[in-house]
Structure formats: structure tokens, C-alpha cells
C-alpha positions in Angstrom: 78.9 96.6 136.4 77.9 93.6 133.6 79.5 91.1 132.4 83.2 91.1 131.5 83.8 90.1 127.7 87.6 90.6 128.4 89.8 90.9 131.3 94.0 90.9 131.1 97.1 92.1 133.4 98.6 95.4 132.1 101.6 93.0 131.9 100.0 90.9 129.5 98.7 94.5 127.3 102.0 95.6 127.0 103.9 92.3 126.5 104.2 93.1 122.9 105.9 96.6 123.5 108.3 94.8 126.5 109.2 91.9 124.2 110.2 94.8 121.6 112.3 96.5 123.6 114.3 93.6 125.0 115.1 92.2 121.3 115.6 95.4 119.6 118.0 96.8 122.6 119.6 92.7 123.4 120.3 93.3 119.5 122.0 96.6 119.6 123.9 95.6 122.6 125.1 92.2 120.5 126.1 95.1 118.1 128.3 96.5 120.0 129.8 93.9 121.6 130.3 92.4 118.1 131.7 95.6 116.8 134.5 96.1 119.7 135.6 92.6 120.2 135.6 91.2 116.3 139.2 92.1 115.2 139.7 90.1 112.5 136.4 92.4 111.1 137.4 95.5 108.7 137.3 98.6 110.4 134.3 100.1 107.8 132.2 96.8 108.7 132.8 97.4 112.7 132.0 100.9 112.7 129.0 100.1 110.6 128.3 97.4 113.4 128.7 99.9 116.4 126.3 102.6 114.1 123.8 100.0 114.1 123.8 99.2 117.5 123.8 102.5 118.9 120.6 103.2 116.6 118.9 99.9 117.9 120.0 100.8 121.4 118.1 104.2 120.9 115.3 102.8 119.5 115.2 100.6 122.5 115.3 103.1 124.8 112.8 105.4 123.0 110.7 102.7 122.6 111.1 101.9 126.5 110.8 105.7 127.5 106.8 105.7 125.8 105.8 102.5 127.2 106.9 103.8 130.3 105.0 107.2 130.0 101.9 105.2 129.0 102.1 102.9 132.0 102.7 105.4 134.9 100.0 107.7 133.3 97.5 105.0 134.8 94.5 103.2 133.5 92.2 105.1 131.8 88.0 104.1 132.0 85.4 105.0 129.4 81.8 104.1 129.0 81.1 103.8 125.3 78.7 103.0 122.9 79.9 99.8 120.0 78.9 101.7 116.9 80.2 99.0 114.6 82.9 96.0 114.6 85.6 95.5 111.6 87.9 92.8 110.7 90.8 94.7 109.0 93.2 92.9 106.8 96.7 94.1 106.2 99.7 92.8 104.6 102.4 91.4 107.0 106.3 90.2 105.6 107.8 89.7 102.5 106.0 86.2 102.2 102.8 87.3 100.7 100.6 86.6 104.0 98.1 88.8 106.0 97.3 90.0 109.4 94.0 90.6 110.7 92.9 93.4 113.3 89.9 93.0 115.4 88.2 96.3 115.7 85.7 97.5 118.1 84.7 101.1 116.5 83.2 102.9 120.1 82.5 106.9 120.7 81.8 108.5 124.1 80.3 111.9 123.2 82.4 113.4 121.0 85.4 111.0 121.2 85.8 108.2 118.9 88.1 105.3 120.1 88.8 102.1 118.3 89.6 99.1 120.4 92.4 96.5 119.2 90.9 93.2 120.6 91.1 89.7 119.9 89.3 87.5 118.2 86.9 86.1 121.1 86.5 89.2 122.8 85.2 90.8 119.0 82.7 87.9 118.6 81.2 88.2 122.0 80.7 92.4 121.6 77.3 93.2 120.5 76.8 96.1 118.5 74.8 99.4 120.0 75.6 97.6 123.2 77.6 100.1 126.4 80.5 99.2 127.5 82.7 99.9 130.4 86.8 99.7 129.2 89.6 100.2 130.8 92.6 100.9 128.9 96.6 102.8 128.9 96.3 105.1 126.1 99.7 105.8 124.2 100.6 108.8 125.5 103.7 111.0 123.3 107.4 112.3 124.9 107.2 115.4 122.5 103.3 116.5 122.6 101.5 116.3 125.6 98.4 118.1 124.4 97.9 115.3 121.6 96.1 113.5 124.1 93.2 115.7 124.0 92.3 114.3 120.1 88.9 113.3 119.2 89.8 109.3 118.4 91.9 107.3 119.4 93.1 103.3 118.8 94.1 101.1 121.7 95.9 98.1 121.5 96.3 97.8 125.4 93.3 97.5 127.0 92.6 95.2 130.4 88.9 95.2 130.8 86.0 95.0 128.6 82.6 94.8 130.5 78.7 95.0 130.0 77.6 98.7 130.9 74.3 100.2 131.9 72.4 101.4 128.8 71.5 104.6 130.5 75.5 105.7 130.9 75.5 105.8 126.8 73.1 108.5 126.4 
């Protein structure tokens, strides 16, 4: 193929979702500890301790179980067409600040995916250019068929490369 504009480990594109699941299950697992071992604690406040751990220990392991259906789905490759890039701005925490998204807006015939990249990769994307990415789409535990939408927006992609013009048409 071309160039490569971006290139990462699928351990690095799902670091985020790991490092999730160990704090929120580590916490529900203090919970509980917590909750069984604090004696001097009033029985309302443990049990409200154990409740909350459970729920962060399922949350982990939901959490876990999707990652792990996105990972041993494979990679996924898609030629596609850079329609247009976007810097979207939300608000993050309680502080007043803001988090920016760097946003590749792609199709591939009739499928319209937008890539979550960062900000080097978005400055060195040209738009109407073709691009080769590879990529583990989120995939669902309930709904298998919602894979088969017409967009989509990936945050764990591992390779961004230069395409032949010809494979967009």
C-alpha cells in the first residue's frame, strides 16, 4: 500500500477499555473487602458498600466481556474515502474544561464510519484522499445483527495508510 499516517498495537487501541476494567473491577473488589472486613462500620453503610461493589464488579465484567467480543472478532480492513475532518469539542468534569475529538468522517459505498484519531494522525489526513484502515469495531453481547449499520465510530484503530485512488471509486 502508501504511506502509513498511523500505526499502533491492538494493546495500545484498547488500553483505554483495559485500564477501565481494572480500576472499575480493583474498585468493586476494595468494596467488598471493605464491606466484610470493616466492623466497626454500620451494618446499612456495609451493605451499601458490598451493593456498590457487586455493581462495579459487574460493570467490570460487562465491560471486560465487550472488549473481549471486539478483540477475538479480529481486525477489520476498509478502503475509504476522507469526506471531511472535524475537531469536536465536548464538555468533560465538573471543572468547567473541554475535551476535543479528532474526527476523520470516511464512507465506503454505502457505509459511513468515523475514525477517533489523534491529533497528528488528523493533521497529516488529506481530505478526498483513500485510505486503507484497519480497525476492531465494537461489536454488542445482546445484538449481533447491529453490526450490519450504515456508520459507524471507531476509537480503536491500528493502521491508517495511503490507498490507491482507484480502490475509492
Amino acid at each position: 500500500m502508501g504511506t502509513v499516517i498511523y500505526s499502533a498495537s491492538p494493546l495500545a487501541a484498547f488500553s483505554g477499555l483495559l485500564m477501565t476494567v481494572l480500576l472499575v473491577s480493583g474498585l468493586g473488589l476494595a468494596g467488598l473487602i471493605a464491606a466484610f472486613f470493616q466492623r466497626n462500620q454500620g451494618k446499612g453503610a456495609r451493605i451499601t458498600m458490598a451493593i456498590a461493589g457487586v455493581v462495579l464488579l459487574i460493570f467490570g465484567c460487562a465491560t471486560a466481556a465487550v472488549s473481549y467480543a471486539s478483540i477475538s472478532s479480529g481486525a477489520e480492513s476498509v478502503v475509504v474515502r476522507l469526506n471531511d475532518k472535524t475537531v469536536a469539542t465536548s464538555n468533560c468534569g465538573d471543572n468547567g474544561g473541554t475535551c476535543r475529538d479528532y474526527i476523520l468522517e470516511t464512507s465506503a459505498d454505502q457505509v459511513f464510519y468515523d475514525f477517533v484519531v489523534n491529533p497528528r494522525t488528523y493533521d497529516l489526513a488529506r481530505v478526498d484522499a483513500c485510505y486503507q484502515v484497519t480497525f476492531y469495531k465494537a461489536k454488542s453481547l445482546i445484538d449481533p445483527v447491529a453490526d450490519t449499520a450504515s456508520y459507524h465510530r471507531i476509537k480503536t484503530i491500528t493502521r491508517i495508510e495511503t490507498a490507491d485512488p482507484a480502490a475509492c471509486q
